[in-house]
C-alpha positions in Angstrom: 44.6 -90.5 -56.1 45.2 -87.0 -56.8 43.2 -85.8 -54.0 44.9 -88.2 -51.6 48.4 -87.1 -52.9 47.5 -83.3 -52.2 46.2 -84.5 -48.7 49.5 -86.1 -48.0 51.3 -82.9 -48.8 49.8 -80.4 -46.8 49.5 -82.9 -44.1 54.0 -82.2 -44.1 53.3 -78.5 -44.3 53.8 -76.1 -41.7 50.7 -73.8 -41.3 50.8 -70.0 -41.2 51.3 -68.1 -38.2 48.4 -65.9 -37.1 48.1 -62.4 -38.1 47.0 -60.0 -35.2 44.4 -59.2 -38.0 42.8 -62.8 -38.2 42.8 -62.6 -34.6 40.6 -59.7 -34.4 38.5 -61.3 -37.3 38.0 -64.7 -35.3 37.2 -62.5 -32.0 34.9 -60.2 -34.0 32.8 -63.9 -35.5 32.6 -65.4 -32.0 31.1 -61.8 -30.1 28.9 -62.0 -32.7 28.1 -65.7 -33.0 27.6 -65.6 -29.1 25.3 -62.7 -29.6 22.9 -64.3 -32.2 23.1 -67.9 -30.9 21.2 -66.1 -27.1 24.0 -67.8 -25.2 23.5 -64.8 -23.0 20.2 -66.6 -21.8 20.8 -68.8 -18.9 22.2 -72.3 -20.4 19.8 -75.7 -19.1 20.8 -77.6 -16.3 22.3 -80.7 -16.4 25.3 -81.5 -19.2 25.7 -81.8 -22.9 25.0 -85.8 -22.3 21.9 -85.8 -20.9 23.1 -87.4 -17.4 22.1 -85.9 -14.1 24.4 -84.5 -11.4 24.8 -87.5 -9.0 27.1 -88.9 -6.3 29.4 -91.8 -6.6 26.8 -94.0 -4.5 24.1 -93.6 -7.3 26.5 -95.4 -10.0 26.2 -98.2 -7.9 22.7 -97.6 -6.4 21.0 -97.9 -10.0 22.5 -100.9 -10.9 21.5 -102.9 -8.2 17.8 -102.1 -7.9 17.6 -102.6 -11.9 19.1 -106.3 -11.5 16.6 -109.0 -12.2 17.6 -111.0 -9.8 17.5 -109.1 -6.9 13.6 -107.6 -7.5 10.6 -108.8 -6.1 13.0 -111.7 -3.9 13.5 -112.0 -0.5 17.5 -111.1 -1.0 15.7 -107.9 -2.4 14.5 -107.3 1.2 17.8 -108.2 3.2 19.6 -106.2 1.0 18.0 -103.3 -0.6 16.0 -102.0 3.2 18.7 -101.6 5.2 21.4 -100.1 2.3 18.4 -97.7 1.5 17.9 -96.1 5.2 21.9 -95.8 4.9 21.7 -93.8 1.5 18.7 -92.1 2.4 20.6 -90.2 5.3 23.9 -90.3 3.4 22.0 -88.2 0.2 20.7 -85.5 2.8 23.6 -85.1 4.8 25.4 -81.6 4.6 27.9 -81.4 1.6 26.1 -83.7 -0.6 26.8 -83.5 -4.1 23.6 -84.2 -5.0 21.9 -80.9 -5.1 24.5 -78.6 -5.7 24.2 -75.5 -3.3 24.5 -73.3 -6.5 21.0 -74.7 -7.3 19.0 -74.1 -3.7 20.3 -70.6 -4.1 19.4 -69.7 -7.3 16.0 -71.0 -7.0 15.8 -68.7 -3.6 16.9 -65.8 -5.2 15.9 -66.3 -9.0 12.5 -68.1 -8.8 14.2 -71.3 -9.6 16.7 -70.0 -11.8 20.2 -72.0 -11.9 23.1 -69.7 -11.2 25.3 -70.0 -13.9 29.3 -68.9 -13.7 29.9 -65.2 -15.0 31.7 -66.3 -18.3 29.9 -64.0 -21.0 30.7 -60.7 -22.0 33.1 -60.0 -18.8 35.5 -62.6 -20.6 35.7 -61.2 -23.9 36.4 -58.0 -22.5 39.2 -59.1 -20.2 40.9 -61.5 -23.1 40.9 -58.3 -25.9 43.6 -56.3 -24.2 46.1 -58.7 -25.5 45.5 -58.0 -29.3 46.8 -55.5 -30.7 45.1 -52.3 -31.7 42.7 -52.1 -35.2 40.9 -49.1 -36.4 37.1 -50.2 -37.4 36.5 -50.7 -40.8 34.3 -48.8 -43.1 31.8 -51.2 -42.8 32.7 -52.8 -40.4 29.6 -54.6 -37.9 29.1 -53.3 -34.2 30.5 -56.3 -32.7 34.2 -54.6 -34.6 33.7 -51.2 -33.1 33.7 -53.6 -29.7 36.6 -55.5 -30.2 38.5 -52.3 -31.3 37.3 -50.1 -28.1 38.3 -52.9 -25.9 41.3 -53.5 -28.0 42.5 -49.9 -26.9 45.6 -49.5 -24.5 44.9 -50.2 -21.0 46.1 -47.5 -18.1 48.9 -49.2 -16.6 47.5 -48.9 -13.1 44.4 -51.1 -14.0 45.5 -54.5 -13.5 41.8 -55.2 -12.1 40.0 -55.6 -15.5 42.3 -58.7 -16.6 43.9 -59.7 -13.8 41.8 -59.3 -10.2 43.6 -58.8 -7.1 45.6 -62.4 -6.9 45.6 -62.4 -2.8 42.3 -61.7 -2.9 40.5 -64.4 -5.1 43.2 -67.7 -4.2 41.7 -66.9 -0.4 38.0 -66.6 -1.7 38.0 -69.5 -4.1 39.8 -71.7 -1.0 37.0 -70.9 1.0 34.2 -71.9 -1.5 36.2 -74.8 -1.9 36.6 -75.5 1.1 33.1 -75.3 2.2 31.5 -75.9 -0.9 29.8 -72.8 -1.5 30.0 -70.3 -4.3 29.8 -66.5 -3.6 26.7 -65.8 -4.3 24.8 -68.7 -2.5 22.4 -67.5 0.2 24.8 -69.4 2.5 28.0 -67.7 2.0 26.2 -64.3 1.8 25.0 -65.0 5.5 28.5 -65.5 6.3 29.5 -61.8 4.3 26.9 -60.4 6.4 28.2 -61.7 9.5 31.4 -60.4 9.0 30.3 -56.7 7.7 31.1 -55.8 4.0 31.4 -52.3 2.9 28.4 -52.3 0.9 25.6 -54.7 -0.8 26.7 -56.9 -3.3 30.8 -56.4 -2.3 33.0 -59.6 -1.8 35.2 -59.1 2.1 38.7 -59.6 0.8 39.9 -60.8 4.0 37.1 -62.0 6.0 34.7 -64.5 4.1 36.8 -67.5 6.0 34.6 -68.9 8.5 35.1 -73.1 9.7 32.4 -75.0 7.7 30.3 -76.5 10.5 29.3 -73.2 11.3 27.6 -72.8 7.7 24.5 -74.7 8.1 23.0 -75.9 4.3 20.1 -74.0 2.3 17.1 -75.7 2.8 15.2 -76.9 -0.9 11.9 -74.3 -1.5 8.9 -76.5 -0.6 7.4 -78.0 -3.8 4.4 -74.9 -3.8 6.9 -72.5 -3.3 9.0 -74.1 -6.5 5.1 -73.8 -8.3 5.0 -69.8 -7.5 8.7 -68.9 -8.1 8.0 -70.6 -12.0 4.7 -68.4 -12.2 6.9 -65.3 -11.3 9.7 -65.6 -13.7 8.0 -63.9 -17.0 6.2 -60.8 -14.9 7.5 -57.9 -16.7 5.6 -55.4 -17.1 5.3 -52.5 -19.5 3.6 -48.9 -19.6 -0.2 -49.3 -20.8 -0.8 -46.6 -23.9 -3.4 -46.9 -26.6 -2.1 -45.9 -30.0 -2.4 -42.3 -31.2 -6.0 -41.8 -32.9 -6.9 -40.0 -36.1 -7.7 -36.7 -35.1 -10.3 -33.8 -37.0 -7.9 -30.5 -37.3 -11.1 -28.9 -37.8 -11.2 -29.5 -33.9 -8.1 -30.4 -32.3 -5.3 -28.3 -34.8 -2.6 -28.6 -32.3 -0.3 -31.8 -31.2 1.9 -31.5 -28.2 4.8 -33.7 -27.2 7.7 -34.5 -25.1 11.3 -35.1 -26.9 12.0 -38.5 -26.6 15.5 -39.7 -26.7 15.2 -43.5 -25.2 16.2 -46.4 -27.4 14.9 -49.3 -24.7 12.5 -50.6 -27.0 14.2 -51.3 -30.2 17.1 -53.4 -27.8 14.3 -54.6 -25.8 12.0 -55.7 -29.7 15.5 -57.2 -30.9 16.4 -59.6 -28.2 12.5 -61.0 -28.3 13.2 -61.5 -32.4 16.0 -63.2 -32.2 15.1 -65.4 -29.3 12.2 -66.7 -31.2 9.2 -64.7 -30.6 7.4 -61.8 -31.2 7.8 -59.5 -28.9 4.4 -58.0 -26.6 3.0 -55.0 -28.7 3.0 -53.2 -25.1 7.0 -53.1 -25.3 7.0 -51.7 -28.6 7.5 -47.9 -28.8 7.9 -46.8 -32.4 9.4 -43.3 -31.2 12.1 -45.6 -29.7 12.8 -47.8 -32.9 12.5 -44.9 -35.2 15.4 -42.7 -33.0 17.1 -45.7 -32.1 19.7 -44.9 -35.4 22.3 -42.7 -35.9 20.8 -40.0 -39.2 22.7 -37.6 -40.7 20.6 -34.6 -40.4 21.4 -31.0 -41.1 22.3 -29.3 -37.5 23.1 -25.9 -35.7 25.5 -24.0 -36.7 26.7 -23.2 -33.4 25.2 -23.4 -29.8 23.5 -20.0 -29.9 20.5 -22.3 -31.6 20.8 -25.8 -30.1 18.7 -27.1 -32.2 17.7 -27.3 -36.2 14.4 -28.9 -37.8 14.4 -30.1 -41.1 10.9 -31.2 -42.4 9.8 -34.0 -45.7 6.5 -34.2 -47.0 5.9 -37.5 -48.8 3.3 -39.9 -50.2 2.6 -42.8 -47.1 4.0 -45.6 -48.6 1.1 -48.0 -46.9 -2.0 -45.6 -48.3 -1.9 -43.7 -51.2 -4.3 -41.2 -50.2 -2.3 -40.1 -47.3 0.9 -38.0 -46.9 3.5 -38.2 -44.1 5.4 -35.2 -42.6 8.6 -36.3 -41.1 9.6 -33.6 -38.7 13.6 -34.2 -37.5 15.4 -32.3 -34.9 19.0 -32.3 -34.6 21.2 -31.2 -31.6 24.1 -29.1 -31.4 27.4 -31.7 -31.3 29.6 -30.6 -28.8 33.2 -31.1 -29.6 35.1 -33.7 -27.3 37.9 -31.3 -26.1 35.2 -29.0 -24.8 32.7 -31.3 -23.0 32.4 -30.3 -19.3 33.7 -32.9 -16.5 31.4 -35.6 -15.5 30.5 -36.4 -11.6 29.2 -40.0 -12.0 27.6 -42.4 -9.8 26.8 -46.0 -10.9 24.0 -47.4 -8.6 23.9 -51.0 -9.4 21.3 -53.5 -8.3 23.2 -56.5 -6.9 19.9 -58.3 -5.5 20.0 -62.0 -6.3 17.4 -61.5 -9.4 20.5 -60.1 -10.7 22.6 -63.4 -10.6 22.3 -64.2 -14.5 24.6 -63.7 -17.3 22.9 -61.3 -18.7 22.5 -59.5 -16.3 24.9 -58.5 -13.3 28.1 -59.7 -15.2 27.0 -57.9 -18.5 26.2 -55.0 -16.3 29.8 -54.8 -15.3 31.2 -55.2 -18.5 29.3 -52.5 -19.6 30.5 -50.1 -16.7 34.1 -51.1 -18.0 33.7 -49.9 -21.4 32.2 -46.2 -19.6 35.1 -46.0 -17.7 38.0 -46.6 -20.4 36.0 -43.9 -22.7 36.1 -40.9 -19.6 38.8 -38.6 -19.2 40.9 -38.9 -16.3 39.7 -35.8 -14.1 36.1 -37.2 -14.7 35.1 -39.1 -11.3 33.4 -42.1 -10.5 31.3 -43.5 -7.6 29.6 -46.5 -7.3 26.4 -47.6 -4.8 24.6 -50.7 -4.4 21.8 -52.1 -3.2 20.5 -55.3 -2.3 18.0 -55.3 0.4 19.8 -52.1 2.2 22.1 -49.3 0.1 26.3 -48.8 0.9 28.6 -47.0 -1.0 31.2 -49.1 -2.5 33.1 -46.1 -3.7 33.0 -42.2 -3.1 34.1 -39.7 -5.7 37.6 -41.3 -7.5 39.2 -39.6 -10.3 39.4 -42.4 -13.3 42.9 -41.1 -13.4 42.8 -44.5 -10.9 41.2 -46.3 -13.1 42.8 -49.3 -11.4 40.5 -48.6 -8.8 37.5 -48.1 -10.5 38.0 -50.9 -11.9 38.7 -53.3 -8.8 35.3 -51.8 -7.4 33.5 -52.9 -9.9 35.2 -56.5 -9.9 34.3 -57.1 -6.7 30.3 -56.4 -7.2 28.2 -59.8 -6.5 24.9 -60.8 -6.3 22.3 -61.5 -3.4 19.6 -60.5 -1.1 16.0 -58.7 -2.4 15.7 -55.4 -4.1 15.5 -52.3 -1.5 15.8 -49.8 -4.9 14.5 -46.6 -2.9 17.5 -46.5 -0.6 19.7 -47.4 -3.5 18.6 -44.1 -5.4 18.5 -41.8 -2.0 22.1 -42.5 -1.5 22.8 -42.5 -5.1 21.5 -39.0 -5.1 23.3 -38.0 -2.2 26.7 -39.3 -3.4 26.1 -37.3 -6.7 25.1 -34.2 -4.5 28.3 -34.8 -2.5 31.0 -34.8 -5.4 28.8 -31.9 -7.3 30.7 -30.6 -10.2 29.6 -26.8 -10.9 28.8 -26.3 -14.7 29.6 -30.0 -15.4 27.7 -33.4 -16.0 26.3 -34.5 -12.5 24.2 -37.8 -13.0 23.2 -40.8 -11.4 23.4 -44.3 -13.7 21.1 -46.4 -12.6 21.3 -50.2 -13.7 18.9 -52.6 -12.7 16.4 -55.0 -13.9 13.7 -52.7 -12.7 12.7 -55.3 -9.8 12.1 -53.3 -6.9 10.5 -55.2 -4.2 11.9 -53.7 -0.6 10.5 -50.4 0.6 8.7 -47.7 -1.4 8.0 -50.0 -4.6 5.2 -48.4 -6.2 5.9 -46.1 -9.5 4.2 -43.0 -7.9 6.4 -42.9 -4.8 9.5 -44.0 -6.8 8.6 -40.8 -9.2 7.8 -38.9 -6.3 11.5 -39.6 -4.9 12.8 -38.9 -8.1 11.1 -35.4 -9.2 12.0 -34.2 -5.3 15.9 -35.2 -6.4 16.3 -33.5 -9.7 15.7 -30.2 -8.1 19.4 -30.7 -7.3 20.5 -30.6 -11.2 21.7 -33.8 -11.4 20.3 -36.3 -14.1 19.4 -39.7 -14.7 20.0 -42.6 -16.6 18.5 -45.9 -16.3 19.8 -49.3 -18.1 17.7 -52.0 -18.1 19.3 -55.5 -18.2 18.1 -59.4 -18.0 14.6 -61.2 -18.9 11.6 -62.0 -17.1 10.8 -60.0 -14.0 11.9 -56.2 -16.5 9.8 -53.1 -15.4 10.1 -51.5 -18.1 7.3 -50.0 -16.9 9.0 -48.1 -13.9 12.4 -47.7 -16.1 10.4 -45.5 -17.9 8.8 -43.4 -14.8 12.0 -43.0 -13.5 13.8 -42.0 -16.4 11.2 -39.6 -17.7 10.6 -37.9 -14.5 14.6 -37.4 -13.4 15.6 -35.5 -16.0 16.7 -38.7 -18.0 16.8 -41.0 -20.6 16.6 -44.9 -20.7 18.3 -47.9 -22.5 18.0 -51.4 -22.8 21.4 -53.7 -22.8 20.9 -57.2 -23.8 24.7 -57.6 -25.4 27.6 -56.0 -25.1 27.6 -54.7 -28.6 24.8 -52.6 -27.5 26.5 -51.9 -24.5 29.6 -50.3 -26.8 26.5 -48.7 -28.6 24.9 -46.9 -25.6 27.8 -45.9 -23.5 30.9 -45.5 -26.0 29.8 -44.5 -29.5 27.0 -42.3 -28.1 28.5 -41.5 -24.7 28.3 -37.4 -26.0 24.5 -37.8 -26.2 23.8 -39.8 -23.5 25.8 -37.9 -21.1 26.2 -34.3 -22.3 22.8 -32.2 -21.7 22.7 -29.5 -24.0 19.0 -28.9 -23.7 16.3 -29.8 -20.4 12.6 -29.8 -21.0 12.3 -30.0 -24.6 8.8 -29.7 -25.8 7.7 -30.0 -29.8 4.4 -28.6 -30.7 2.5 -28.8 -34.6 -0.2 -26.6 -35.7 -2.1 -27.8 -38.7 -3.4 -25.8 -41.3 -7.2 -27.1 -41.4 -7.6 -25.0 -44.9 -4.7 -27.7 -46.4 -4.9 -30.7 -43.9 -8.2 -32.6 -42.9 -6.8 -35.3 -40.3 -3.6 -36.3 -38.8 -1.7 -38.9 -36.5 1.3 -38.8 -34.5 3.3 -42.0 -34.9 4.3 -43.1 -31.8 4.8 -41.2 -28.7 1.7 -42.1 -26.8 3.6 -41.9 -23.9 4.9 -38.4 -24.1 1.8 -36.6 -24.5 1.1 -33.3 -23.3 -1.8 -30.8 -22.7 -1.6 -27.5 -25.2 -1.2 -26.0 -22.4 1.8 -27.4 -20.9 3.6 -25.8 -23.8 3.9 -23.1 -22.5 4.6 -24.1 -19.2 8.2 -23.8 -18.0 6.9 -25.7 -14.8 6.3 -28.8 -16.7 8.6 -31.4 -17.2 9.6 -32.6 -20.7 12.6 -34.3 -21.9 16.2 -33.9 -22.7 18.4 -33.9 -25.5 22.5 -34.8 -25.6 25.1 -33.7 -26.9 24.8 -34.2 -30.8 21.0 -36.0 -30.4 18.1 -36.1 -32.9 14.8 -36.5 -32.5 12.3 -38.0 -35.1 8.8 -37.4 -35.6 6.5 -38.8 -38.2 2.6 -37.2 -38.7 0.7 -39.0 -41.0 -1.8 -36.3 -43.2 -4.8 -36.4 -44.4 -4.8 -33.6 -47.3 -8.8 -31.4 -47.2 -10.7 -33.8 -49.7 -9.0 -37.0 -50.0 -11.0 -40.0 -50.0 -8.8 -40.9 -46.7 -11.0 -38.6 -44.1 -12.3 -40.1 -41.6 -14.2 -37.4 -40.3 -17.5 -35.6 -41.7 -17.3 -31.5 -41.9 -18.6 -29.5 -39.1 -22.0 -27.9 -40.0 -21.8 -25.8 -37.3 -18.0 -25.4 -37.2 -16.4 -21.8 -37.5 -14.2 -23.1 -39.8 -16.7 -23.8 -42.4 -18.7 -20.8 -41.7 -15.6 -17.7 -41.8 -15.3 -16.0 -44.6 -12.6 -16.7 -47.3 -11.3 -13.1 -46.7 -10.7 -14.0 -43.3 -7.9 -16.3 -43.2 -4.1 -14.7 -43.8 -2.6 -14.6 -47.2 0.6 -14.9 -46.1 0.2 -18.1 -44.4 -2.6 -19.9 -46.7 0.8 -21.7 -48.7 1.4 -23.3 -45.3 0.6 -26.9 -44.4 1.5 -26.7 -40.2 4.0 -25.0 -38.3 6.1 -26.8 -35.8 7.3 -24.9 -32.7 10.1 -26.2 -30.0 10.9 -24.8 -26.6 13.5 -26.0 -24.7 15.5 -24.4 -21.5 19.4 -24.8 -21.3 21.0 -26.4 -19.2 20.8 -24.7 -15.8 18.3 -22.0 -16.5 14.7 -22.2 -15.7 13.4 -20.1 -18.3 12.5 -21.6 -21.9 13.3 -19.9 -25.4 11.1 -21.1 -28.7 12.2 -21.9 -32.2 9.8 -22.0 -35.0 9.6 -23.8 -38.4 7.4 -23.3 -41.1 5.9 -26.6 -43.5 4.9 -25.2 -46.9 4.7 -27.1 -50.3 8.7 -26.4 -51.0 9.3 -29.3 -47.9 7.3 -31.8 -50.2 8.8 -34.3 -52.4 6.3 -36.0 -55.1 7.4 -39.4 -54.6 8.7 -41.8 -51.6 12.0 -42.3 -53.8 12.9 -38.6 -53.7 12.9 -38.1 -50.3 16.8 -38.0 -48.4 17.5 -41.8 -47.7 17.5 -41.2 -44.0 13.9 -40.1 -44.6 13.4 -43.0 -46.1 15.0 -45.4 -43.8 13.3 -43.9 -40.4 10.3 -44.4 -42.4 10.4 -48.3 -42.7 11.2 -48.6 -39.1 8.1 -46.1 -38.3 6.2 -49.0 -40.7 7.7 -52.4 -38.6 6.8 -50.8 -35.1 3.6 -50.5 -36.1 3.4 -53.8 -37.6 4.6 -54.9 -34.3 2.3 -52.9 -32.2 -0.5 -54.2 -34.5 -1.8 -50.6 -35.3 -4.0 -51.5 -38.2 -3.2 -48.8 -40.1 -0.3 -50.9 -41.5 -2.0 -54.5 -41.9 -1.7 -54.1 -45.8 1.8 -53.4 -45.5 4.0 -56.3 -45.6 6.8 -57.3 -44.1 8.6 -58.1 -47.5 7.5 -54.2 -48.3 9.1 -52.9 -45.0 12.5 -54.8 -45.9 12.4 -53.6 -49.4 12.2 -49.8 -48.4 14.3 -50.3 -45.7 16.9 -52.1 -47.8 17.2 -49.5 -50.7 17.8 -46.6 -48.1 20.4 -48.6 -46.1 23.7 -46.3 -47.0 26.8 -46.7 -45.9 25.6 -48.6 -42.5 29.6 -48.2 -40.5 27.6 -49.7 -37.5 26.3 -52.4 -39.2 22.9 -51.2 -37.4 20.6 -51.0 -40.5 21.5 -54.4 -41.8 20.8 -55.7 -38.6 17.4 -54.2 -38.9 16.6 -56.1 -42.0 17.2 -59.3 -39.8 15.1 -58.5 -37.2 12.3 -57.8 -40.3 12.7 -61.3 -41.8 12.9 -62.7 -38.5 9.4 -60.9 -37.5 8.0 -62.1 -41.1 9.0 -65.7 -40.8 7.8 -65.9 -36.9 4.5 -64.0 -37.8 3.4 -67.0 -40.2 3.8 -69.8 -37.5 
């Protein structure tokens, strides 16, 4: 009765009125709901009660061939024949609302994939401008440093990103309605053709109008053709390296590397996770995963020396008679009211493999945040490409943001993937609006299907190294599921002077482009090479974790003509050996007997330097200048710690991340180590976590631990 009286009271009271700050709470739970749920994967066809698209005939069709008394009679006969040669041509006439014309052309340009409306990320961004402001919170997750970015106050001459040109899209949706196509069917992008867009991929404003008759309908694949596109969906494909092996220092002392500053692989490992499966040991790079997060590590002082290593010794968590030397390399941080102006070109693939959520529609929300975090005498153009390049807009200051902004509204999707124009006239757009001492790079997005014109990686690379030569750099960002070249992503990035990223949400979008927009577009270093020498009178064996694909000669060192790669504004770079110490148990390898290392003479060896475990050298050139310079580091016992708890808790962190790529790329080296073991390091170095990035990390852990017992 109590209950019931309490029930009756509040059901008289007025609720309160919404704070701006439970607005931005609610917002902040559904980014990130939408986020875990996947709803960024293509939703199934059909609707929520299980009924099939159908015409008004079919509700009476069923009925009457599901009557008792009309089968297997004569009536059956009069009746049923003739009303079923008049449906059969009604149900294939043009316009019929049985197969919706969304459908044919997704499965022409998708391999069978339903089109689905662009209502993801692009909505979220255009419905935050109308909260109010928030500074992040301490701890606040990524999805909150999202909202509050796209929270920020809008340039008044940017209607675009809320509200699109209004003449513009009442004439385009009356024509789809009126001729029952959307904008990205195969039929209505015969009809743009006909009538000459700027570019690929652009919606006419004033011209898509064309009288329906002359629109004939998209013919259905055949049925084999259906078969093949389903066999093509999941052919992604990723760069082929065997792990690192143990190698003797008593014969190969020195390791030689490329920096690597990419983070594809942990976005790329996360999204497999959370959509329900492991994800192929081939996409797992553990350089990627381990640099992936922001550490605190000691840098420069100023510019003069771009670049600081600090170096741990420590026991290997996952052998005892083993040692790991964690080598970290931070950049100089260049302060924002010095950072030179940027000349960018967005080339975006608008092919119709881009017509998913996540994909062309994330894509553009992505280029939104980029643009609202320039400065206004930055400039902007955009490219596309879809079967042939256009330029959809040459060099704009984002001082008209409003312009920017419409461009990139009005990208759609169709047509195949002609990517080596795309990039020529990417290039030659960046090359046109050069800025001298300033940032000059093309942005390549694209689901790395490239399937018109020179395809192959080595004449893609080819392209790319010839391009470069100009100064200007290169960024790739992967979006999108099954048909992802990671494996050409890659090629391009490390061969243009780049670095490549993986967006599968818009928080990692806001990640990428807005809270590590210094690093990813300020250069402060080109062709940045690391090199360790053991000491084979201390160490026995080592083994570089990760990096398999950056490998180098000795050689190339020394090289100034070989390609290596770049480090941002404020980067780090992480690097974990694991040691053998000279007689543990752990060695692998027997002693030379013939080896000059066994046979000099004690009296031989340098004093001085017999204290020293390796030496780690980097050479790097600055920007612009085609002559390295060297820094050199010394590892001696004061870099040791005696146990795993007294190393720095970034250390210790980067550590447990090194351990769960390797459980993912099943090195064996790990398979004692559990996954409850990896959470537990991980979880008592987390810190502060503003981001919220390490805690997601521990998700994706028990997620791996509770999909790898299936």
């Amino acid at each position: 009765m109590t209950v019931d009286k309490e029930l009756e009271k509040l059901s008289h009271s007025t609720p309160p009125a919404a704070t701006p700050e439970a607005r931005v709470r609610a917002l902040t739970a559904a980014m990130q709901a939408f986020d875990t749920a996947g709803n960024n994967a293509l939703a199934p066809q059909g609707n929520a009660k299980g009924w099939r698209q159908s015409s008004i005939i079919n509700w009476i069709w069923s009925p009457a061939m599901n009557k008792k008394f009309l089968a297997g009679s004569a009536l059956a006969t009069l009746l049923v024949i003739p009303a079923a040669g008049y449906l059969a041509i009604e149900l294939t006439g043009n316009g019929s609302p049985i197969v919706e014309q969304k459908e044919i052309a997704g499965n022409l340009s998708q391999g069978g994939a339903s089109k689905q409306p662009i209502a993801t990320a692009d909505q979220s961004v255009k419905a935050a401008p109308q909260l109010p402001p928030q500074a992040p919170a301490e701890n606040g997750s990524l999805a909150e440093q999202s909202v509050a970015v796209a929270q920020a106050p809008q340039d008044k001459e940017a209607p675009a990103l809320a509200n699109p040109d209004a003449s513009q899209t009442s004439e385009f949706d009356a024509n789809a309605a009126l001729t029952n196509k959307p904008e990205g069917s195969v039929a209505a992008l015969g009809a743009a053709k006909r009538t000459a867009p700027a570019a690929p991929g652009i919606v006419p404003q004033r011209q898509l109008a064309e009288p329906m008759a002359a629109i004939a309908p998209s013919p259905a694949p055949p049925a084999e053709g259906r078969v093949q596109m389903q066999l093509d969906l999941n052919r992604e494909r990723f760069a082929n390296a065997a792990a690192n092996p143990i190698k003797s220092v008593a014969t190969d002392p020195v390791s030689t590397f490329s920096a690597d500053v990419d983070s594809a692989s942990y976005a790329f490992v996360r999204r497999s996770l959370t959509g329900g499966a492991m994800p192929d040991p081939q996409s797992v790079r553990v350089e990627e995963m381990i640099n992936y997060f922001p550490y605190d590590w000691p840098g420069p002082d100023n510019a003069d020396q771009p670049f600081k290593a600090t170096v741990t010794v420590m026991p290997t968590p996952w052998n005892h008679d083993t040692e790991l030397m964690h080598v970290a390399i931070k950049g100089y941080d260049i302060a924002p009211a010095t950072t030179p102006h940027a000349n960018l070109v967005f080339l975006v693939d608008v092919s119709g493999s881009m017509d998913e959520p996540d994909k062309l529609p994330l894509l553009k929300s992505a280029f939104r945040l980029l643009v609202n975090r320039l400065k206004a005498d930055d400039t902007v153009s955009i490219v596309s490409y879809a079967g042939n390049a256009g330029t959809v807009l040459t060099p704009t200051r984002v001082a008209e943001k409003s312009k920017i902004l419409s461009a990139i509204d009005r990208l759609e999707p169709g047509g195949s993937t002609g990517g080596a124009e795309g990039i020529e006239a990417a290039y030659d757009l960046a090359k046109q609006g050069f800025v001298k001492d300033g940032v000059n790079r093309v942005m390549l997005a694209t689901d790395g299907d490239f399937n018109v014109g020179p395809s192959s990686d080595e004449d893609l690379k080819r392209i790319i190294e010839e391009r470069r030569k100009d100064g200007i750099f290169l960024t790739v960002l992967g979006f999108g599921r099954g048909n992802l070249n990671d494996s050409l992503m890659q090629t391009l990035a490390q061969n243009g002077n780049g670095s490549a990223a993986y967006i599968d949400t818009l928080a990692e979008a806001q990640k990428t482009l807005v809270e590590e927009a210094g690093s990813t577009l300020f250069p402060i270093a080109s062709d940045v090479k690391f090199q360790v020498e053991f000491n084979p009178e201390r160490i026995a064996e080592y083994r570089l974790i990760g990096y398999e694909t950056r490998a180098l000669k000795r050689e190339d060192f020394n090289n100034d003509r070989v390609d290596a790669g770049d480090i941002g504004s404020g980067h780090s770079v992480t690097a974990i050996y694991e040691i053998t110490p000279k007689g543990s148990p752990a060695v692998m390898n027997d002693d030379l007997r013939y080896g000059a290392a066994n046979n000099a003479p004690a009296e031989n060896a340098h004093t001085a330097r017999q204290g020293e475990l390796a030496f780690v050298k980097t050479r790097y050139k600055r920007p612009g200048e085609d002559k390295s310079a060297l820094i050199t580091t010394p590892v001696n016992d004061s870099n040791a710690v005696a146990t795993i708890d007294a190393a720095p808790q970034d250390v210790r962190f980067s550590v447990a991340v090194a351990a769960f790529g390797q459980k993912l790329s099943r090195i064996a080296a790990v398979d004692s180590y559990s996954y409850q073991a990896i959470a537990d390091l991980a979880a008592a170095s987390r810190g502060a976590d503003t981001f919220g990035y390490r805690s997601d990390f521990l998700s994706l852990v028990r997620l791996a631990d509770g999909l790898s017992q299936r």
